[in-house]
N, C-alpha and C positions, 0 to 999 in steps of 0.2 A: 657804293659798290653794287647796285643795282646791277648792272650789266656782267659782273660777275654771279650774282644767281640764277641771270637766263644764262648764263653761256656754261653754267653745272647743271641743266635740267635734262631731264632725260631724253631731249632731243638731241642733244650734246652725244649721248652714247651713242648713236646712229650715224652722227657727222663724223665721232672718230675711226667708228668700225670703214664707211666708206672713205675716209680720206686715207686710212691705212690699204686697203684694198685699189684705191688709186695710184697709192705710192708705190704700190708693186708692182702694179702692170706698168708702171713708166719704167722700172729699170726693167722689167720684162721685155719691154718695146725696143729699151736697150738691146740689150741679148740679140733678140730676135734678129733687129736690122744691124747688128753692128753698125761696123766703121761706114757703111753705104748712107749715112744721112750726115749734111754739111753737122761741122763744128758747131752752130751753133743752136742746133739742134737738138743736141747730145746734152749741148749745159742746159739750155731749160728742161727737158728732161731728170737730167742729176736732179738740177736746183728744185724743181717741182718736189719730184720723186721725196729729196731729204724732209722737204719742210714739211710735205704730208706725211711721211709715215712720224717724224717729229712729235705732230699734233695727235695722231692717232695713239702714241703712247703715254703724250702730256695728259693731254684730257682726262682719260678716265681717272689719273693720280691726281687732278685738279681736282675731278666733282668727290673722290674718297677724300681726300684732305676738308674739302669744303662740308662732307655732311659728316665728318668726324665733327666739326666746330660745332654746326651746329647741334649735336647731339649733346655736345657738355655746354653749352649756352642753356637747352633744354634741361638736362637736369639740373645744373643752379638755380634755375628759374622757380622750377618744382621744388627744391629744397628749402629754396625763401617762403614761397607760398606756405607748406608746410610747416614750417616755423613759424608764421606769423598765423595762421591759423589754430596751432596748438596753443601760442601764448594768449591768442583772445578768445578762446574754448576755457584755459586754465583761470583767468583772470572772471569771467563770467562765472563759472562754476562756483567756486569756491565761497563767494558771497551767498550765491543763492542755495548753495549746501548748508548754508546756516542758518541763511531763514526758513529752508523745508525743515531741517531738525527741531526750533521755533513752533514751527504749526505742530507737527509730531506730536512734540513732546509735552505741549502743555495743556492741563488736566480743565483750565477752563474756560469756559464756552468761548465769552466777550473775549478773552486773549488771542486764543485762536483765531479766531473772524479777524480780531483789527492784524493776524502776520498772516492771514493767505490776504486781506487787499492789499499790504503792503508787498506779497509776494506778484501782485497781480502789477503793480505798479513797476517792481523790478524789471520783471520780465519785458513788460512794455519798453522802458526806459534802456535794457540791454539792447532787444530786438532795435530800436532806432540807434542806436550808436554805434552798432557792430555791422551794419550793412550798405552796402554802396549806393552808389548813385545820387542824383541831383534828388534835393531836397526830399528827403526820404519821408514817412508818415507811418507810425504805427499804434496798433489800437485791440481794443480787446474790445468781443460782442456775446455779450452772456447771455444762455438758453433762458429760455421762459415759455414752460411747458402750460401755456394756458389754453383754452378752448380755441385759439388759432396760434399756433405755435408760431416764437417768433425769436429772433434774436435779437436782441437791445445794447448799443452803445453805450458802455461805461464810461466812468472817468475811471481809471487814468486813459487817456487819448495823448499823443505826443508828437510833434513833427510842425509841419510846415503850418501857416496862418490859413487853416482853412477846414471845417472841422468835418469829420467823415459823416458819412448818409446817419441819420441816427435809428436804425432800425430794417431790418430784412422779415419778413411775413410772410408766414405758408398762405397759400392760394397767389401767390403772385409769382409770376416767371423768376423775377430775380430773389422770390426768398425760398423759393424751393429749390435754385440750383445750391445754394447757399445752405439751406438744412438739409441737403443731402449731400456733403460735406460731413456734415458733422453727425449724420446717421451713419455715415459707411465710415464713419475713422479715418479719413485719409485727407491729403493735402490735393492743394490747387496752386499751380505756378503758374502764371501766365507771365511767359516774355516780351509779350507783344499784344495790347488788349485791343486793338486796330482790327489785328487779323486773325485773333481768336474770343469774340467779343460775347459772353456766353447769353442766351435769351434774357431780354424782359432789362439789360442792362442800358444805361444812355449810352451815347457817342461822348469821343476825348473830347470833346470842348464843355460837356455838362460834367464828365463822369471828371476832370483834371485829373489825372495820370492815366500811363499808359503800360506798367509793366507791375504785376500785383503777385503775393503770396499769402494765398487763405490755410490756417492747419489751424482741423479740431485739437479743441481741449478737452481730453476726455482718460478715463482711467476704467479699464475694463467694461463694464456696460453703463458707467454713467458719464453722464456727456453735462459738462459746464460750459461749453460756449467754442468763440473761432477767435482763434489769433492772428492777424494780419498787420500784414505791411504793403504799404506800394511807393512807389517811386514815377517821377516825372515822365521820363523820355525811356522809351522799348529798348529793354536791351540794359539798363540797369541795375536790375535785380538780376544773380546770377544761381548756378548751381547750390556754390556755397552759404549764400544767403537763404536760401531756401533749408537745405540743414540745418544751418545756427537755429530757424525758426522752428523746425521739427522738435529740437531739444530744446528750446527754450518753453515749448507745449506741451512736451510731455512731464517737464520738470511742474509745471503751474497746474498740470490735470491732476499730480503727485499731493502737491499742498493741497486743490479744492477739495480731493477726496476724503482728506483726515476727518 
């Protein structure tokens, strides 16, 4: 039905207004010459005249009927999204609400440490299983505030056979855009790492993937590390995924902080 969404686009309302404006002045033309033009004349005229003012009434009740559709196409569409978004928000949550209560709540040391790595491994392990795209990859990179600040690749690591850079370093292009990240608290989506390829970084055929999401872990002014994900092919990683990883960061800056 292709040819019925060009023939409702808004050049549609211009063909109808002039085809109605045609079908007037033919019975105008009518009027005007009367009975003085042969028979058959007169019928293409009529004939004309009907089937354009016709069109010029169909039409605009064609493209209203047509963007009514699609309007409630659109919002079911929304409403699934929405739902399926709440039940993998709720399902993620709820576990990891028990491991943060876990680090919380208990008084000692070595307990604590082994439920935030176990909470650092959830996180990981949600972050890869709740996000799109071809062969996804997700990982955690913890601070290490030494005399060259740096961030360091942990285990847990999760995703495709192929293991992430093990390390980002101040004084180097790509670990300064990377610990400034996690200095200014804020996230990095790249949809397309082609065409917004940040300094000091390879090219897709060394870096393998091409659409990435970097968000600090951090809890008011102390900063534990970047949680990221990337994916194969641009265009991948979406909005959505990007929030799931905002909260899955701020929930695991929650536990490091205890």
């Amino acid at each position: 039905m292709s040819w019925l969404s060009r023939a409702t686009g808004p050049r549609w309302l211009i063909g109808s207004a002039v085809a109605g404006v045609v079908g007037a002045l033919a019975y105008l033309a009518q009027i005007v010459v009367g009975f003085e033009i042969p028979l058959a004349w007169r019928i293409i005229l009529t004939t004309s005249g009907t089937v354009l003012l016709f069109f010029s009434v169909v039409l605009p009740n064609w493209q209203a009927r047509h963007e009514l559709r699609a309007h409630k196409a659109a919002l079911v569409t929304v409403k699934e999204a929405v739902a399926e978004y709440d039940v993998k928000v709720h399902k993620i949550l709820i576990p990891l609400s028990s491991l943060l209560a876990t680090v919380i709540g208990t008084t000692n040391a070595r307990e604590r440490q082994l439920a935030q790595e176990r909470m650092k491994q959830a996180v990981v392990d949600y972050a890869l299983d709740n996000v799109q795209g071809a062969e996804p990859r997700s990982c955690f990179f913890a601070y290490k505030d030494t005399p060259k600040r740096k961030l360091v690749l942990q285990n847990p690591w999760r995703g495709r056979n192929s293991q992430p850079r093990s390390e980002f370093v101040e004084g180097y292009p790509a670990g300064d855009e990377v610990l400034k990240i996690l200095d200014q608290k804020r996230t990095r989506f790249v949809p397309d790492a082609d065409k917004d390829q940040p300094p000091g970084w390879p090219g897709s055929a060394q870096r393998g993937y091409n659409t990435y999401i970097q968000v600090a872990v951090a809890n008011g002014e102390q900063s534990f590390g970047i949680l990221a994900v990337d994916a194969l092919n641009a265009g991948d990683l979406t909005q959505t995924d990007k929030r799931l990883i905002e909260l899955l960061a701020q929930l695991l800056g929650c536990a490091l902080a205890a």
